[in-house]
PyMOL commands that place a pseudoatom at each C-alpha (Angstrom):
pseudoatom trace, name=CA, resn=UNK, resi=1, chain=A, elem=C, hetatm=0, pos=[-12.565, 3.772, -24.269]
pseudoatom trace, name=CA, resn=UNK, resi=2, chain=A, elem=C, hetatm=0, pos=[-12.339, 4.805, -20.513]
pseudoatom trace, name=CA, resn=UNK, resi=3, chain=A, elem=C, hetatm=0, pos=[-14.497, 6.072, -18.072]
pseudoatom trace, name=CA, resn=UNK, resi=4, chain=A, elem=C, hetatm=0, pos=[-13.915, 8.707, -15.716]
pseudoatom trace, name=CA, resn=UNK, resi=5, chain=A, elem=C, hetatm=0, pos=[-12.878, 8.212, -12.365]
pseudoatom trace, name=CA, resn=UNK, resi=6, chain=A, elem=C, hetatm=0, pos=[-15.186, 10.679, -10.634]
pseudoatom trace, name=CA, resn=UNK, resi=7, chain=A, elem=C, hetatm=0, pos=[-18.284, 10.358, -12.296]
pseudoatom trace, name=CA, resn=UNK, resi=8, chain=A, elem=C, hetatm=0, pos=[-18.118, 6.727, -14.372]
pseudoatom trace, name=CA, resn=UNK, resi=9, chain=A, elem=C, hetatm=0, pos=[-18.871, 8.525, -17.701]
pseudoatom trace, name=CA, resn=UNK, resi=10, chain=A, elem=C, hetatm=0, pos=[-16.795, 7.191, -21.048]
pseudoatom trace, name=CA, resn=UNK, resi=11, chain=A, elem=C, hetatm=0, pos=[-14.095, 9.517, -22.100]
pseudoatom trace, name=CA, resn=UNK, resi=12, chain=A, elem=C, hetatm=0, pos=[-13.383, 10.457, -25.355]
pseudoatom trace, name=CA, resn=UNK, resi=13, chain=A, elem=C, hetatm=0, pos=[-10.077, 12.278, -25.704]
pseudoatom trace, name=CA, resn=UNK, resi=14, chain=A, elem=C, hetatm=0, pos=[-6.516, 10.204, -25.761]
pseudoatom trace, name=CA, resn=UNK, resi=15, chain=A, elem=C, hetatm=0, pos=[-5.550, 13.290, -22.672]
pseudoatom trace, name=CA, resn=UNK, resi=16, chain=A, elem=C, hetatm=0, pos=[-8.807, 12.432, -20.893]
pseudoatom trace, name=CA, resn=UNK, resi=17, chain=A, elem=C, hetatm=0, pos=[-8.409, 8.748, -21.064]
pseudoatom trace, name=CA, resn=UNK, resi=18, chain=A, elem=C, hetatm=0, pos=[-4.844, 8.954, -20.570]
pseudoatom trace, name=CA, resn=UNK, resi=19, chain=A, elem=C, hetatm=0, pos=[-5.467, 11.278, -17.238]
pseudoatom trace, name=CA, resn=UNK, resi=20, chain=A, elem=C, hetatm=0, pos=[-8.251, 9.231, -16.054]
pseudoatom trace, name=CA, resn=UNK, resi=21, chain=A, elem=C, hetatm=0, pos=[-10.510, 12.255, -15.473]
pseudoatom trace, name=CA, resn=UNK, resi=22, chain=A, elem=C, hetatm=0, pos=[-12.834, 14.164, -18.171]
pseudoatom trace, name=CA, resn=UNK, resi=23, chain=A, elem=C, hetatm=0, pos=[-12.146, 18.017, -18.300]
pseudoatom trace, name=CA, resn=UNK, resi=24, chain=A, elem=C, hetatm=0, pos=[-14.890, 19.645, -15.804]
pseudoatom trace, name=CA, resn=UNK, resi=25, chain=A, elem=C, hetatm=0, pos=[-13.917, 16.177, -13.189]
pseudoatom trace, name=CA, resn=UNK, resi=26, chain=A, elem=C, hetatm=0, pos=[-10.239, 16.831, -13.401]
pseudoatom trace, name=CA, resn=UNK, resi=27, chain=A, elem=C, hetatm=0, pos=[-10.812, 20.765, -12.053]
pseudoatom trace, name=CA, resn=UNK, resi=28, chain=A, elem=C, hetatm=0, pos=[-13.591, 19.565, -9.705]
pseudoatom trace, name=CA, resn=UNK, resi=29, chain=A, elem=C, hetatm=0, pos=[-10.721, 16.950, -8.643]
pseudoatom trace, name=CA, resn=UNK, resi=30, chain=A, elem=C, hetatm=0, pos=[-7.638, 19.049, -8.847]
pseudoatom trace, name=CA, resn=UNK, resi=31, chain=A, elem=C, hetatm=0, pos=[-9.909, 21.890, -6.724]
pseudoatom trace, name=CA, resn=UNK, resi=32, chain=A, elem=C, hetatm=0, pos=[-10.341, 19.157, -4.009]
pseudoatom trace, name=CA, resn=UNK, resi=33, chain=A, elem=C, hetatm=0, pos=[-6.814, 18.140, -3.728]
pseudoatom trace, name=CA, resn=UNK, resi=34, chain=A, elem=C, hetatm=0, pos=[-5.757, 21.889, -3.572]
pseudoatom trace, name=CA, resn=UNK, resi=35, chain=A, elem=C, hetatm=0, pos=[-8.167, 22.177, -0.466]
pseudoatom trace, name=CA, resn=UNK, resi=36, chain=A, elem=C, hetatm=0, pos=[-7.376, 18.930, 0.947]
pseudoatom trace, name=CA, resn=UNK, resi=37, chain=A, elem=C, hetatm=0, pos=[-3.431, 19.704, 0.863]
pseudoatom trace, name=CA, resn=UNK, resi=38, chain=A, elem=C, hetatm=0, pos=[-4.175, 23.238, 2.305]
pseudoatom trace, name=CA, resn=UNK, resi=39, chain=A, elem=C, hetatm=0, pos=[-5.662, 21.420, 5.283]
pseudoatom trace, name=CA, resn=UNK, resi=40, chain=A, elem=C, hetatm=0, pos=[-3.965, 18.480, 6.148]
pseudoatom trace, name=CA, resn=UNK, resi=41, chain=A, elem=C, hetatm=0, pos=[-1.793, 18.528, 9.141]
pseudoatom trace, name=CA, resn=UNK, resi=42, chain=A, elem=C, hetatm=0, pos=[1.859, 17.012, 9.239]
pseudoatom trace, name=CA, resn=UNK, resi=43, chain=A, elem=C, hetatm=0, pos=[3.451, 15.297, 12.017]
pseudoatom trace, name=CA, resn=UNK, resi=44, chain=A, elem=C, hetatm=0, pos=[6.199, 17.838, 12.277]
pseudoatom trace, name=CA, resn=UNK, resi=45, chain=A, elem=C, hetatm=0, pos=[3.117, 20.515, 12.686]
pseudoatom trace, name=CA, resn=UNK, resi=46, chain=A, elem=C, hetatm=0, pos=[1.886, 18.334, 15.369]
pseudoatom trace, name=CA, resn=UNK, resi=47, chain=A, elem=C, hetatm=0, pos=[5.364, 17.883, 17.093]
pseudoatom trace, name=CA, resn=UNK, resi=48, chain=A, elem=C, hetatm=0, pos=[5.826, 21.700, 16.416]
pseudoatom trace, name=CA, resn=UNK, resi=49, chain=A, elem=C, hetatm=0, pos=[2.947, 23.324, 18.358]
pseudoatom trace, name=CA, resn=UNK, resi=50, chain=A, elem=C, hetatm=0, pos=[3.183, 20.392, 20.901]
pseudoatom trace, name=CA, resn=UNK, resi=51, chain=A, elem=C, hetatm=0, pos=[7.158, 21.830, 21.703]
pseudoatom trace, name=CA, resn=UNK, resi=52, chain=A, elem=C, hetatm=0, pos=[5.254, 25.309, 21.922]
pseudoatom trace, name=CA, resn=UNK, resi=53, chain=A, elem=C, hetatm=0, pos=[2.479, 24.571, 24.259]
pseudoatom trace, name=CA, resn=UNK, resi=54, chain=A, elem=C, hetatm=0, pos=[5.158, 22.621, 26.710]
pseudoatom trace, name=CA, resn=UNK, resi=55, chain=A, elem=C, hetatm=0, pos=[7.009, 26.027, 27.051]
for i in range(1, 55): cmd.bond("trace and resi %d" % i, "trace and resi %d" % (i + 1))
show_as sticks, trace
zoom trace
């Protein structure tokens, strides 16, 4: 039996163990990749506005 990634509690379920994550720490997880994603800047975003701002 595993234990979760996020919190350290044993999983039960093959899909939990096999996922790493129990159900409510997978959306808590998945929610918190969504948000990270949504904010992290690329280096062609960087290159981009830096070929604006030298116009």
């Amino acid at each position: 039996m595993g234990t979760c990634k996020r919190c350290n509690r044993p999983l039960k379920t093959p899909r939990s163990i096999e996922v790493g994550y129990g159900p409510v720490c997978k959306k808590k997880h998945d929610e918190a990749e969504e948000e990270f994603l949504k904010r992290q800047v690329t280096i062609d975003d960087v290159m981009e506005y830096e070929e604006r701002m030298a116009r």
